[in-house]
PyMOL Python script that loads the backbone (N, CA, C, O; Angstrom):
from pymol import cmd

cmd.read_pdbstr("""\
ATOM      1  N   UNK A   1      47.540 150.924  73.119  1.00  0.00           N
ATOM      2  CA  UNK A   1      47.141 149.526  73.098  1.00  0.00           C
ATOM      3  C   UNK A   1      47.417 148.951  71.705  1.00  0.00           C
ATOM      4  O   UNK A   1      46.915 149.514  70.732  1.00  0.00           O
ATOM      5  N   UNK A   2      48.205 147.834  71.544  1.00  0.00           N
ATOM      6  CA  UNK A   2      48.313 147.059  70.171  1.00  0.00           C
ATOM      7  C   UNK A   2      47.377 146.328  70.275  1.00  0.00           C
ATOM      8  O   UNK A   2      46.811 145.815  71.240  1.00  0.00           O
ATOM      9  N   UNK A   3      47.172 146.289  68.775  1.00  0.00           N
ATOM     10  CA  UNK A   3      45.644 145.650  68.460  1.00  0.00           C
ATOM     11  C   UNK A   3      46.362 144.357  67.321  1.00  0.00           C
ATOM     12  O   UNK A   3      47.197 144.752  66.507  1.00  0.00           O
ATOM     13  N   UNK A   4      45.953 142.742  67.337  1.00  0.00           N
ATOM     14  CA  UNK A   4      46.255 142.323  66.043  1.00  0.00           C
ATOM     15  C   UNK A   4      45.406 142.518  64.823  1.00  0.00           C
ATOM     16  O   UNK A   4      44.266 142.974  64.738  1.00  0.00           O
ATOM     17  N   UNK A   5      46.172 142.094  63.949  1.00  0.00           N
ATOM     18  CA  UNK A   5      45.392 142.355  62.476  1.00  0.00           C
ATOM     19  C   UNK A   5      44.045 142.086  62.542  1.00  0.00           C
ATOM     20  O   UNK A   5      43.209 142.955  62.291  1.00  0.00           O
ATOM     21  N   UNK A   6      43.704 140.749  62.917  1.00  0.00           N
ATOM     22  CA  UNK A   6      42.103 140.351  63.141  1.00  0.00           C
ATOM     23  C   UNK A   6      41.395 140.970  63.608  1.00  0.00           C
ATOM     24  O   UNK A   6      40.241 141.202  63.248  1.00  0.00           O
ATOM     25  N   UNK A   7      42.241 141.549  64.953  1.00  0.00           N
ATOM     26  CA  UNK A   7      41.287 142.339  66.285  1.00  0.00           C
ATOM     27  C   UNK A   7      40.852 143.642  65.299  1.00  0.00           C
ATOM     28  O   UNK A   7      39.667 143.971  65.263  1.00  0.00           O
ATOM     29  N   UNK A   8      42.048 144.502  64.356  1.00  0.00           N
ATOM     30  CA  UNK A   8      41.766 145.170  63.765  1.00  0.00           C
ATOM     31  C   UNK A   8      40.584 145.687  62.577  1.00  0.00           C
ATOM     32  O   UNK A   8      40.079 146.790  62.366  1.00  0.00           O
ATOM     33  N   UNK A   9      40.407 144.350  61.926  1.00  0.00           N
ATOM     34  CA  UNK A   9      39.606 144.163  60.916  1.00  0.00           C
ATOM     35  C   UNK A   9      38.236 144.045  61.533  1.00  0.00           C
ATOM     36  O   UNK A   9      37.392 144.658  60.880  1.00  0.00           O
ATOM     37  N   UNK A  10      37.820 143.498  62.493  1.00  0.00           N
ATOM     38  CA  UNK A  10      36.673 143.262  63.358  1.00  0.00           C
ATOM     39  C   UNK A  10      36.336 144.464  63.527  1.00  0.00           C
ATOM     40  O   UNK A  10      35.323 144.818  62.922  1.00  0.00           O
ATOM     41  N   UNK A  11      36.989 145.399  64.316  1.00  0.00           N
ATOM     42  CA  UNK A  11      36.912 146.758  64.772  1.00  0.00           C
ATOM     43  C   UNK A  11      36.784 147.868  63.816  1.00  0.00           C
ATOM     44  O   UNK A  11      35.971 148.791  63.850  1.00  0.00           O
ATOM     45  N   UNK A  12      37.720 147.634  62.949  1.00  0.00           N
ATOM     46  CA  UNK A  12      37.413 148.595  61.913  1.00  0.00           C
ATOM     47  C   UNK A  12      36.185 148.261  60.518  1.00  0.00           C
ATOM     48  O   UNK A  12      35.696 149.045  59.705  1.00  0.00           O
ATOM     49  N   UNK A  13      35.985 146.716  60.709  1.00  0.00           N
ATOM     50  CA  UNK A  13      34.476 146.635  59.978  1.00  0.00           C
ATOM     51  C   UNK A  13      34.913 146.450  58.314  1.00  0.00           C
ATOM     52  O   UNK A  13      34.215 146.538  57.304  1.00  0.00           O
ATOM     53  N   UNK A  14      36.665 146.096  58.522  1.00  0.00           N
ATOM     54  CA  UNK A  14      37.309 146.168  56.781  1.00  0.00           C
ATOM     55  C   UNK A  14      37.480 144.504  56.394  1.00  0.00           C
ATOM     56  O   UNK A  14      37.498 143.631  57.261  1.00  0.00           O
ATOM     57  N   UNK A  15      37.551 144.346  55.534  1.00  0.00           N
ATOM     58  CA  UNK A  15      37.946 143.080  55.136  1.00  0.00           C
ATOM     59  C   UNK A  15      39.231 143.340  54.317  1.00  0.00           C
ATOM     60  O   UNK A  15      39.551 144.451  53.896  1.00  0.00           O
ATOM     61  N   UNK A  16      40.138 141.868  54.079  1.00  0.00           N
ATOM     62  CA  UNK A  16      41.562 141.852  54.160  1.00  0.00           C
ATOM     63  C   UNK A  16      41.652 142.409  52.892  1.00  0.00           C
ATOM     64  O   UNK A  16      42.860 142.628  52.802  1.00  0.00           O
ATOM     65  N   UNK A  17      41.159 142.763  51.895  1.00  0.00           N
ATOM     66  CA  UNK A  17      41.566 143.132  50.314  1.00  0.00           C
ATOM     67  C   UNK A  17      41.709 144.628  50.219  1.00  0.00           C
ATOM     68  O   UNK A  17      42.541 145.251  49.560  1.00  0.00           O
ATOM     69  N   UNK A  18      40.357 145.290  51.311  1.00  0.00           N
ATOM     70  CA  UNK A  18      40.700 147.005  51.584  1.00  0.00           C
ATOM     71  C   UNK A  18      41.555 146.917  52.211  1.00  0.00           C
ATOM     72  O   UNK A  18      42.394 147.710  51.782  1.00  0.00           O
ATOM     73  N   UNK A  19      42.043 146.222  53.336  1.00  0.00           N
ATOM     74  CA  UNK A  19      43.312 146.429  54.208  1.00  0.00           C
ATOM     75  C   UNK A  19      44.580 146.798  53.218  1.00  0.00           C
ATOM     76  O   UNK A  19      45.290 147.794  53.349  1.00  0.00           O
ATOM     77  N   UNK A  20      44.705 145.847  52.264  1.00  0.00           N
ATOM     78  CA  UNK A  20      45.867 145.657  51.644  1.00  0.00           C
ATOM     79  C   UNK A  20      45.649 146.786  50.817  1.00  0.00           C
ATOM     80  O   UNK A  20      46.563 147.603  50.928  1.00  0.00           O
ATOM     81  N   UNK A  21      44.642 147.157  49.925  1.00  0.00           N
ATOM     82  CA  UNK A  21      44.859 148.883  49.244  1.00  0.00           C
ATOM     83  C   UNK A  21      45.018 149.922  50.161  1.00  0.00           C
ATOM     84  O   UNK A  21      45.566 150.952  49.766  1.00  0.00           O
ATOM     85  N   UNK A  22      44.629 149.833  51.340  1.00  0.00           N
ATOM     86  CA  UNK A  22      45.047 150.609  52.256  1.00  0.00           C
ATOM     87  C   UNK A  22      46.431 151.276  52.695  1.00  0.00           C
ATOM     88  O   UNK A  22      46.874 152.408  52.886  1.00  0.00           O
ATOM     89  N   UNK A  23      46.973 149.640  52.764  1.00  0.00           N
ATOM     90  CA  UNK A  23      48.451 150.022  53.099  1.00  0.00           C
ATOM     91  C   UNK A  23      49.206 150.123  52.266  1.00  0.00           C
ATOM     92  O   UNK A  23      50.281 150.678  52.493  1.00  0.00           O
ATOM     93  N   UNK A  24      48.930 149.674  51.151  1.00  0.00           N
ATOM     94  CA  UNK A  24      49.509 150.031  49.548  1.00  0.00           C
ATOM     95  C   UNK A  24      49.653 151.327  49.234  1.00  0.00           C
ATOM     96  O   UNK A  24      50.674 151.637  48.620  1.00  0.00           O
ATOM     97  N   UNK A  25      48.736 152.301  49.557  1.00  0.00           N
ATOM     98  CA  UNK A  25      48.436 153.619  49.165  1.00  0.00           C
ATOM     99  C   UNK A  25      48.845 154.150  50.522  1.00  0.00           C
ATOM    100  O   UNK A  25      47.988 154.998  50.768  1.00  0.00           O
ATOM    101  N   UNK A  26      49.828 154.097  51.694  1.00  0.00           N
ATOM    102  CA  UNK A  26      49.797 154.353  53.191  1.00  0.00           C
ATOM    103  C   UNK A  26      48.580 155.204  53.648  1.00  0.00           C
ATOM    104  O   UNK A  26      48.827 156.357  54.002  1.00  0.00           O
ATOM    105  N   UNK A  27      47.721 154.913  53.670  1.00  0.00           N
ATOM    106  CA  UNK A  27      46.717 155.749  54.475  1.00  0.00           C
ATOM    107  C   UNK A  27      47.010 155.094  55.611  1.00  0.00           C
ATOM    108  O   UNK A  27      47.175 155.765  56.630  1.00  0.00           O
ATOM    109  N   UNK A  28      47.134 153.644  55.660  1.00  0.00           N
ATOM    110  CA  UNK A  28      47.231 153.404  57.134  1.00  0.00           C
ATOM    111  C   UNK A  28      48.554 152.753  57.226  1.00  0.00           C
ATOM    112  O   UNK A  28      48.717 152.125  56.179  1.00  0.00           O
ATOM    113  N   UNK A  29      49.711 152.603  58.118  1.00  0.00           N
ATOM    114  CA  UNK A  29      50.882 152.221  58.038  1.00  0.00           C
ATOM    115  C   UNK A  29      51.204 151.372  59.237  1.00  0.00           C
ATOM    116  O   UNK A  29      52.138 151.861  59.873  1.00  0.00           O
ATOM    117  N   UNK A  30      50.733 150.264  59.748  1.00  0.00           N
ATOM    118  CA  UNK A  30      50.740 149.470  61.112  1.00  0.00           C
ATOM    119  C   UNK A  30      52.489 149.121  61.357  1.00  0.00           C
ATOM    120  O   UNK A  30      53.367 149.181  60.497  1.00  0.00           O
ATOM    121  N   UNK A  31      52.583 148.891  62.260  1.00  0.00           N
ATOM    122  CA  UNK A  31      53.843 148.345  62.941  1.00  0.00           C
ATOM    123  C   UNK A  31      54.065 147.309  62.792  1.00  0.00           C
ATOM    124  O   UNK A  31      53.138 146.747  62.209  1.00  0.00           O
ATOM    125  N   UNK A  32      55.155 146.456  63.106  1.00  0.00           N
ATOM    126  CA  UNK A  32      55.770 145.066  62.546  1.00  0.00           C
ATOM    127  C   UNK A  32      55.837 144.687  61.425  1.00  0.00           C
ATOM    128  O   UNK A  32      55.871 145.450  60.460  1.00  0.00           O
ATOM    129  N   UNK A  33      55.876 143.070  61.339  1.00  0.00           N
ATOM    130  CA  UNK A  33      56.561 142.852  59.916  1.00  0.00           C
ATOM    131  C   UNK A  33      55.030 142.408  58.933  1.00  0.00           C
ATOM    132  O   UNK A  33      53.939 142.137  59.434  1.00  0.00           O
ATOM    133  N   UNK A  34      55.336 142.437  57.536  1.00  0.00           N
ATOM    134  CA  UNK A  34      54.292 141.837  56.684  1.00  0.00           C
ATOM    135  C   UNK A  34      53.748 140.245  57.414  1.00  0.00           C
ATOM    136  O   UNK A  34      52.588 139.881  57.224  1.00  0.00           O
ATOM    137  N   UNK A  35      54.483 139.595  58.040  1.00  0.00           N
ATOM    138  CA  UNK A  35      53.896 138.505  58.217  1.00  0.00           C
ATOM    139  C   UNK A  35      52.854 139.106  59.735  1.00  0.00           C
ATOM    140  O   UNK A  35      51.757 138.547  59.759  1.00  0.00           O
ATOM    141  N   UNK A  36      52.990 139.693  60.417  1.00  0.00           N
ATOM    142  CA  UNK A  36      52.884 139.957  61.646  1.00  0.00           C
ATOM    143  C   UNK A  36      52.378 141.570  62.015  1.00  0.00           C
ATOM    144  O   UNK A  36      53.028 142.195  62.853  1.00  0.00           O
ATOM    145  N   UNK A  37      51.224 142.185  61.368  1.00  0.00           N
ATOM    146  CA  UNK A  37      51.145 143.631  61.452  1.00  0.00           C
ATOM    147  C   UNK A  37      50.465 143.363  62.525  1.00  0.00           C
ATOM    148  O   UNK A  37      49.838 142.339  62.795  1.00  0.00           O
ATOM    149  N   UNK A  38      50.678 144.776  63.421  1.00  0.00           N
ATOM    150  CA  UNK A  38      50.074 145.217  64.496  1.00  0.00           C
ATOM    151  C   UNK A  38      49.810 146.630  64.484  1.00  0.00           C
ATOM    152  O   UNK A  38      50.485 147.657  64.412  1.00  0.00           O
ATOM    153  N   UNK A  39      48.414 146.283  64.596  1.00  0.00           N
ATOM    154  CA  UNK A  39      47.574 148.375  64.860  1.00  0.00           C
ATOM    155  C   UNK A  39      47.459 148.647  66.120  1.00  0.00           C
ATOM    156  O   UNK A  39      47.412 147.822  67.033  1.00  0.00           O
ATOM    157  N   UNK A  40      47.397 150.122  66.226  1.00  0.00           N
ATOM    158  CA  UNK A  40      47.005 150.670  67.588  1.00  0.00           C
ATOM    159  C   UNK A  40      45.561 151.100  67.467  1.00  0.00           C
ATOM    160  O   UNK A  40      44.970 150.875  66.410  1.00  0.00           O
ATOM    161  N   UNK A  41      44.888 151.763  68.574  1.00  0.00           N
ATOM    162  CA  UNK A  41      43.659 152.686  68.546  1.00  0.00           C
ATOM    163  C   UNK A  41      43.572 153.590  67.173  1.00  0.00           C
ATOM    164  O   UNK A  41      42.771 153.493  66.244  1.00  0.00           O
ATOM    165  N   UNK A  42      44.658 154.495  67.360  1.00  0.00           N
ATOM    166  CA  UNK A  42      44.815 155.197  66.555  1.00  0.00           C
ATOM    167  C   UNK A  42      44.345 155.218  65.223  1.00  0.00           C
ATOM    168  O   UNK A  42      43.615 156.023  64.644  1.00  0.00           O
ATOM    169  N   UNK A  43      45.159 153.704  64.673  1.00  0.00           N
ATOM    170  CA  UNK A  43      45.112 153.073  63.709  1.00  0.00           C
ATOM    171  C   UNK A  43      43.200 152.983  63.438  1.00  0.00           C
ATOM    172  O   UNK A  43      42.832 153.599  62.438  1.00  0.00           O
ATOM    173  N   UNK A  44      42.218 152.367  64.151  1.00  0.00           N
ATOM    174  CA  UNK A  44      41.204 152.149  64.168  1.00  0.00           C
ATOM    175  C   UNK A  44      40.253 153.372  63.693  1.00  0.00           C
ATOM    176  O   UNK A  44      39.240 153.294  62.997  1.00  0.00           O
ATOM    177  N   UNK A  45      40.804 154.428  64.211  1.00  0.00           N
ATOM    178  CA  UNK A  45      39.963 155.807  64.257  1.00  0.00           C
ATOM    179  C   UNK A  45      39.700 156.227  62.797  1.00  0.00           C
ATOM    180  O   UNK A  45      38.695 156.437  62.118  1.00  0.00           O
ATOM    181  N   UNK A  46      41.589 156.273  62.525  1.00  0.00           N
ATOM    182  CA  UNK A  46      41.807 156.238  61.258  1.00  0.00           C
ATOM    183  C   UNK A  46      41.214 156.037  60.119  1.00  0.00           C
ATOM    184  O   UNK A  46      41.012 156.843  59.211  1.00  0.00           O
ATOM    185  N   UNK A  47      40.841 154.528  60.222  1.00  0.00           N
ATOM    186  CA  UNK A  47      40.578 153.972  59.935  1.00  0.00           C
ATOM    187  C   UNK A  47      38.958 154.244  59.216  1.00  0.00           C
ATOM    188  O   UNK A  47      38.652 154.309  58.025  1.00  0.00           O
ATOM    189  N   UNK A  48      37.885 154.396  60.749  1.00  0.00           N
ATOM    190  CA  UNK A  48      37.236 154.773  60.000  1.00  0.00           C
ATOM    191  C   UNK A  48      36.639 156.338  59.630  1.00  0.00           C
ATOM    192  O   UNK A  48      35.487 156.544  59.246  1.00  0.00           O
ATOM    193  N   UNK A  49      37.685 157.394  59.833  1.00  0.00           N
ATOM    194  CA  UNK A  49      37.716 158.244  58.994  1.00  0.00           C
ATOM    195  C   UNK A  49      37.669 157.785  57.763  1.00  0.00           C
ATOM    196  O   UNK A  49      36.723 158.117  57.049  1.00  0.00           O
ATOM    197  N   UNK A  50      38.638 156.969  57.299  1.00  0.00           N
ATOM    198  CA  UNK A  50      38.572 156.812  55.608  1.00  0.00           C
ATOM    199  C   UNK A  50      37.142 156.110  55.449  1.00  0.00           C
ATOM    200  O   UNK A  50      36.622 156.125  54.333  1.00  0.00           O
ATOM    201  N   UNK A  51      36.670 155.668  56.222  1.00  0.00           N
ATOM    202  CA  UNK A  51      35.121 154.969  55.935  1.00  0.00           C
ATOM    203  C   UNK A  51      34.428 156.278  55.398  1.00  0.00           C
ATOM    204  O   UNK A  51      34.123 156.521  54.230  1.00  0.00           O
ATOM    205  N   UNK A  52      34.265 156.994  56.412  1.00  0.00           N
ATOM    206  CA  UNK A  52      33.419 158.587  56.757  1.00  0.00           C
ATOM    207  C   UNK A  52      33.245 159.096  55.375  1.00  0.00           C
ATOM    208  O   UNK A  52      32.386 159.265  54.510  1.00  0.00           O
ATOM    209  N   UNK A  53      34.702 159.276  55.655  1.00  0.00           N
ATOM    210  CA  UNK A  53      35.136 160.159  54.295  1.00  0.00           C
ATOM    211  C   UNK A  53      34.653 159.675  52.903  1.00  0.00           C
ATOM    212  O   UNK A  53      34.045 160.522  52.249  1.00  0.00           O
ATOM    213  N   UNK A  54      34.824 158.429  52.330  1.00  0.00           N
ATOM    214  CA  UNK A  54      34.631 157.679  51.039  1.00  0.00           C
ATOM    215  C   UNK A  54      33.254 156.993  51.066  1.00  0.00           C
ATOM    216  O   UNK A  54      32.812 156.540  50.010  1.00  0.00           O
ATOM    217  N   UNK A  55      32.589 156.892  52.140  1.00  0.00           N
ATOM    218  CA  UNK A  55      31.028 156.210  52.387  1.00  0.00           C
ATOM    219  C   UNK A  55      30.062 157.684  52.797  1.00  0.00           C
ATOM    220  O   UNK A  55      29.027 158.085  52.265  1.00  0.00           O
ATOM    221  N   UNK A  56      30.587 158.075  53.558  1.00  0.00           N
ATOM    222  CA  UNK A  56      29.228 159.429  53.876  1.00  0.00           C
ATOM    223  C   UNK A  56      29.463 160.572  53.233  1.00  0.00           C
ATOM    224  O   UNK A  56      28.507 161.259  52.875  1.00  0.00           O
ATOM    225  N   UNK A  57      31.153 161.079  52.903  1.00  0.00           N
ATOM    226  CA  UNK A  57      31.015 162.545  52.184  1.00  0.00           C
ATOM    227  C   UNK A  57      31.321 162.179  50.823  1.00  0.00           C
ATOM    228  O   UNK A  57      31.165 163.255  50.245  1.00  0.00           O
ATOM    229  N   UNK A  58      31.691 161.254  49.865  1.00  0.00           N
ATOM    230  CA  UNK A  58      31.373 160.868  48.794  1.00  0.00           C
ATOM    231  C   UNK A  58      33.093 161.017  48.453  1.00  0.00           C
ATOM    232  O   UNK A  58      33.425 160.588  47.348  1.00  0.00           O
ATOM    233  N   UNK A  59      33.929 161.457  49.123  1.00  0.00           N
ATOM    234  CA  UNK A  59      35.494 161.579  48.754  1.00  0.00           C
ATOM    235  C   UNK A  59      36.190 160.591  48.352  1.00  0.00           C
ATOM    236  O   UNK A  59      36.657 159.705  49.067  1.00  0.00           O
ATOM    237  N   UNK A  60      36.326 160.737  46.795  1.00  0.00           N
ATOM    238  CA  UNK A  60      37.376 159.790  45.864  1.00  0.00           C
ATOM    239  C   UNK A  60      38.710 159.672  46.539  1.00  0.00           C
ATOM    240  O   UNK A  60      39.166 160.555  47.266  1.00  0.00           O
ATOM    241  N   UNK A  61      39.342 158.489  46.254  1.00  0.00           N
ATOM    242  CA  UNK A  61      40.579 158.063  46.354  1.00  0.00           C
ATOM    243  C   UNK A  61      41.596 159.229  46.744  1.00  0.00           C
ATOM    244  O   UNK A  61      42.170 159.542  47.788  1.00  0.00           O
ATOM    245  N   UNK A  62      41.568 159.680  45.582  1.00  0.00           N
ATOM    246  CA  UNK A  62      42.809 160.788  45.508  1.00  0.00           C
ATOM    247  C   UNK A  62      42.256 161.800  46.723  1.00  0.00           C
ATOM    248  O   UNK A  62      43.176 162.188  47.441  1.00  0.00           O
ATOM    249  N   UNK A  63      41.213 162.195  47.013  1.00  0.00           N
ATOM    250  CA  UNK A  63      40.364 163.654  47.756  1.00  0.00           C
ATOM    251  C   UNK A  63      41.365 162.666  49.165  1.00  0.00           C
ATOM    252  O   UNK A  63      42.427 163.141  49.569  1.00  0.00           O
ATOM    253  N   UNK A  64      40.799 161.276  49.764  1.00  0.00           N
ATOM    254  CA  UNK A  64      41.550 160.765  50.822  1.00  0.00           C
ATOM    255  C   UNK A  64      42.973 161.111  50.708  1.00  0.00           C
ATOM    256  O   UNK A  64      43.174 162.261  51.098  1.00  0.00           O
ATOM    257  N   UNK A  65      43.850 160.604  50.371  1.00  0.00           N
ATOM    258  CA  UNK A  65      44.810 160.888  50.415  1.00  0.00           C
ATOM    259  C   UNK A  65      45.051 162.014  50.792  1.00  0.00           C
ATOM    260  O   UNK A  65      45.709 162.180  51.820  1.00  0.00           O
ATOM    261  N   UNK A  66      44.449 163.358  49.852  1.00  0.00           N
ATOM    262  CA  UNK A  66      45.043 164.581  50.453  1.00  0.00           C
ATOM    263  C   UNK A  66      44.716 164.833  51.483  1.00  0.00           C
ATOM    264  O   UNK A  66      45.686 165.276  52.099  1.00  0.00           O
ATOM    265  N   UNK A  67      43.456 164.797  52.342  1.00  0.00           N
ATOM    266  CA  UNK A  67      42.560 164.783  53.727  1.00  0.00           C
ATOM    267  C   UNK A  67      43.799 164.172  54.662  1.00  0.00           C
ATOM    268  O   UNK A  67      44.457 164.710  55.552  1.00  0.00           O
ATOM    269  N   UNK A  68      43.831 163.278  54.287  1.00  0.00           N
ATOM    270  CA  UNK A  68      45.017 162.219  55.390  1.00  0.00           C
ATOM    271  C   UNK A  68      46.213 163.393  55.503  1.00  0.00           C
ATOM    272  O   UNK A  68      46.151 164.170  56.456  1.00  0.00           O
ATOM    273  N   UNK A  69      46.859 163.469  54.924  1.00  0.00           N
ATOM    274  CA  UNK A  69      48.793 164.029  54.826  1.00  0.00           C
ATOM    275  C   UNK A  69      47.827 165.051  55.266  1.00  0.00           C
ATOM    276  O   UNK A  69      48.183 165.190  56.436  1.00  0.00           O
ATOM    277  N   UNK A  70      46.638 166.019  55.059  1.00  0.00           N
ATOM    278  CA  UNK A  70      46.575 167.227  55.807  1.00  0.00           C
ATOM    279  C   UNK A  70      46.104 167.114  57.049  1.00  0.00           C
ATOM    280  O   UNK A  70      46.074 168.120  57.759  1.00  0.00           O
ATOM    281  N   UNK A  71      45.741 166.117  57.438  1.00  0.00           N
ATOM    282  CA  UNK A  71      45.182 165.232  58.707  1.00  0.00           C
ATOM    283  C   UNK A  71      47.037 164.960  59.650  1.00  0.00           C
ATOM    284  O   UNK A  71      47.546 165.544  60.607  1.00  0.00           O
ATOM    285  N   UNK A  72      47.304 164.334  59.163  1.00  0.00           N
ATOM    286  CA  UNK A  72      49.349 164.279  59.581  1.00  0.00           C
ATOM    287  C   UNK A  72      49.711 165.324  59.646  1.00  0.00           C
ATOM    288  O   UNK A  72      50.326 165.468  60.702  1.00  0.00           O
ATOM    289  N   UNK A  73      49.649 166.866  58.642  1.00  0.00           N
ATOM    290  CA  UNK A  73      50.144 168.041  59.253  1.00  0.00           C
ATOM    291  C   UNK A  73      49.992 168.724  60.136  1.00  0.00           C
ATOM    292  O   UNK A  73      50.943 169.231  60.730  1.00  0.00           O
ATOM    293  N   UNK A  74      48.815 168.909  60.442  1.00  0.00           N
ATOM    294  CA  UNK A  74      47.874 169.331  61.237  1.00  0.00           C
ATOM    295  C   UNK A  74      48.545 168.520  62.495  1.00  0.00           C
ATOM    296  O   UNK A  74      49.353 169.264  63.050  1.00  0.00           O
ATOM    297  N   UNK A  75      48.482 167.440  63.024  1.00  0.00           N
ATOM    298  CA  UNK A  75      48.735 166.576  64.050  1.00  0.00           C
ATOM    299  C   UNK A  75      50.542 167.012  64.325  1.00  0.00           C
ATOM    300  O   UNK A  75      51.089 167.365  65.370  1.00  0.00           O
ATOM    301  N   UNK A  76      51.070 166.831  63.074  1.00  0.00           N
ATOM    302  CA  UNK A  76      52.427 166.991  63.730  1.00  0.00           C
ATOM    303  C   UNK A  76      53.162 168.423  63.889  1.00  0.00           C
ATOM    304  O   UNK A  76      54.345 168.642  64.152  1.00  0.00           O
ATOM    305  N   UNK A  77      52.065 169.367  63.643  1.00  0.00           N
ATOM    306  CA  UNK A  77      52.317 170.760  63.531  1.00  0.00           C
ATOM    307  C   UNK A  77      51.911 171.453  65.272  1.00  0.00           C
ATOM    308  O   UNK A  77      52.340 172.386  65.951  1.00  0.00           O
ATOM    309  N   UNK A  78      50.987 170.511  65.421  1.00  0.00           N
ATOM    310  CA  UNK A  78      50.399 170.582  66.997  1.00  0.00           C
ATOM    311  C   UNK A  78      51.370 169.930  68.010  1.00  0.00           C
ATOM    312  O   UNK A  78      51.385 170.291  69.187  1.00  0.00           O
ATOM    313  N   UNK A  79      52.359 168.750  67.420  1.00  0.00           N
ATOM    314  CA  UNK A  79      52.888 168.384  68.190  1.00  0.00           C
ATOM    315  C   UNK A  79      54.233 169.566  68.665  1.00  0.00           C
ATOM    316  O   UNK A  79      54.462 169.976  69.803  1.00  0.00           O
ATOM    317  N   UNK A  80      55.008 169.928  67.329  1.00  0.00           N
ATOM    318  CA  UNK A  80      55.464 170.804  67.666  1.00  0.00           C
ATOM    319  C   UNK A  80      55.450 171.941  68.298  1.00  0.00           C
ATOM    320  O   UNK A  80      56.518 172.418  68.683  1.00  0.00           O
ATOM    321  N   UNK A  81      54.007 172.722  68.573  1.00  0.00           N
ATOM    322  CA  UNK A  81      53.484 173.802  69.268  1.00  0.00           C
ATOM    323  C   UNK A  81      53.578 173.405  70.706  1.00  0.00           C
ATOM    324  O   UNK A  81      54.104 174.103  71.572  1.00  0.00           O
ATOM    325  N   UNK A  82      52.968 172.100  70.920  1.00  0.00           N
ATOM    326  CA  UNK A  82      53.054 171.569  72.185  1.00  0.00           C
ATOM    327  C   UNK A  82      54.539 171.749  72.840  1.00  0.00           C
ATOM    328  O   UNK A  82      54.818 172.105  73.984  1.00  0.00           O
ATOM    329  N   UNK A  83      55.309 171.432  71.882  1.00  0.00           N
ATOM    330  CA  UNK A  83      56.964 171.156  72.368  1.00  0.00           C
ATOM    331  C   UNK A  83      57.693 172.239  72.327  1.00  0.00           C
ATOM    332  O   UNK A  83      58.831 172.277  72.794  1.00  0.00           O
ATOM    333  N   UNK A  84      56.982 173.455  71.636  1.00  0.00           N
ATOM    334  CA  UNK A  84      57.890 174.800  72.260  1.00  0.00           C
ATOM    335  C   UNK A  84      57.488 175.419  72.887  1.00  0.00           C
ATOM    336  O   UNK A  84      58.195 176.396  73.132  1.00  0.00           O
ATOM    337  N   UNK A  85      56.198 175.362  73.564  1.00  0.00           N
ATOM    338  CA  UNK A  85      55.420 175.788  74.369  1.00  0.00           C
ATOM    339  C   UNK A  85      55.889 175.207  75.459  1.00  0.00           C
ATOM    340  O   UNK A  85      56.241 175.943  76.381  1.00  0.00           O
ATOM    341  N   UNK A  86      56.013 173.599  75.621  1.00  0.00           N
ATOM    342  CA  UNK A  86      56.391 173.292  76.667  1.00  0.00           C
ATOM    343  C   UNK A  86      57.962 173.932  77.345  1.00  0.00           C
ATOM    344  O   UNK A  86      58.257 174.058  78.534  1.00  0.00           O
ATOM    345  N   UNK A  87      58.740 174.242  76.196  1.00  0.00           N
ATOM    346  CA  UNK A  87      60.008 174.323  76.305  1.00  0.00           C
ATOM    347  C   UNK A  87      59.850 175.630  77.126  1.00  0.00           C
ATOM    348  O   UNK A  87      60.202 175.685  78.304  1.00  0.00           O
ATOM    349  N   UNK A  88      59.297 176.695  76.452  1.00  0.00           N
ATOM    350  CA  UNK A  88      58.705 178.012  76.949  1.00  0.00           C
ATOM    351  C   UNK A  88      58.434 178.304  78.304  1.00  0.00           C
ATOM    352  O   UNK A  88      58.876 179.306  78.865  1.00  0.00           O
ATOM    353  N   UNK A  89      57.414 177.091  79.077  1.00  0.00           N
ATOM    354  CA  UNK A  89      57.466 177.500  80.572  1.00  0.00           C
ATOM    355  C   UNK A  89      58.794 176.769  81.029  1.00  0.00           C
ATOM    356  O   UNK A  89      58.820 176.392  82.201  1.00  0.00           O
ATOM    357  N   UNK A  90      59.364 176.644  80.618  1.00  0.00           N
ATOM    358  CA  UNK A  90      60.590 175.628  81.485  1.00  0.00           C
ATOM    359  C   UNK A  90      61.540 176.992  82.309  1.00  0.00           C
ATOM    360  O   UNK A  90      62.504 176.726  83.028  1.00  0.00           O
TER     361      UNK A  90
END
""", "prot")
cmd.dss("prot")
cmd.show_as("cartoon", "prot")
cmd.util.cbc("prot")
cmd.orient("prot")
């Protein structure tokens, strides 16, 4: 489901100035153009992981970042398991 920017900010509970350090630093990376971003679910969850993370477990800037890219390995390391596994029963 695409979500617009607004719908996004509502949902994720951010206002437009974290948005923009957000995507400055890619923790979060939406689709389309600068005039016109569009998030998914995904995007939202994301989202407030980095809340979680920097409001309830006390994790600085830099600690996010690394959480995230090991959050992306993890995800695209599974995707690959999925895809030779799948290949496997074929």
């Amino acid at each position: 489901m695409i979500i617009s920017k607004l719908d996004f900010l509502l949902r994720a509970e951010l206002d437009q100035e974290t948005l923009d350090v957000w995507i400055k630093e890619e923790w979060l990376v939406p689709r389309g153009t600068a005039a016109e971003l569009m998030f998914s679910e995904i995007d939202v969850a994301r989202a407030k992981l980095i809340q979680d993370l920097r409001r309830d477990m006390g994790v600085n800037d830099e600690g996010v970042g690394v959480i995230l890219n090991l959050v992306d390995q993890v995800h695209g390391l599974r995707k690959a398991l999925a895809g030779l596994l799948g290949t496997r029963r074929e």
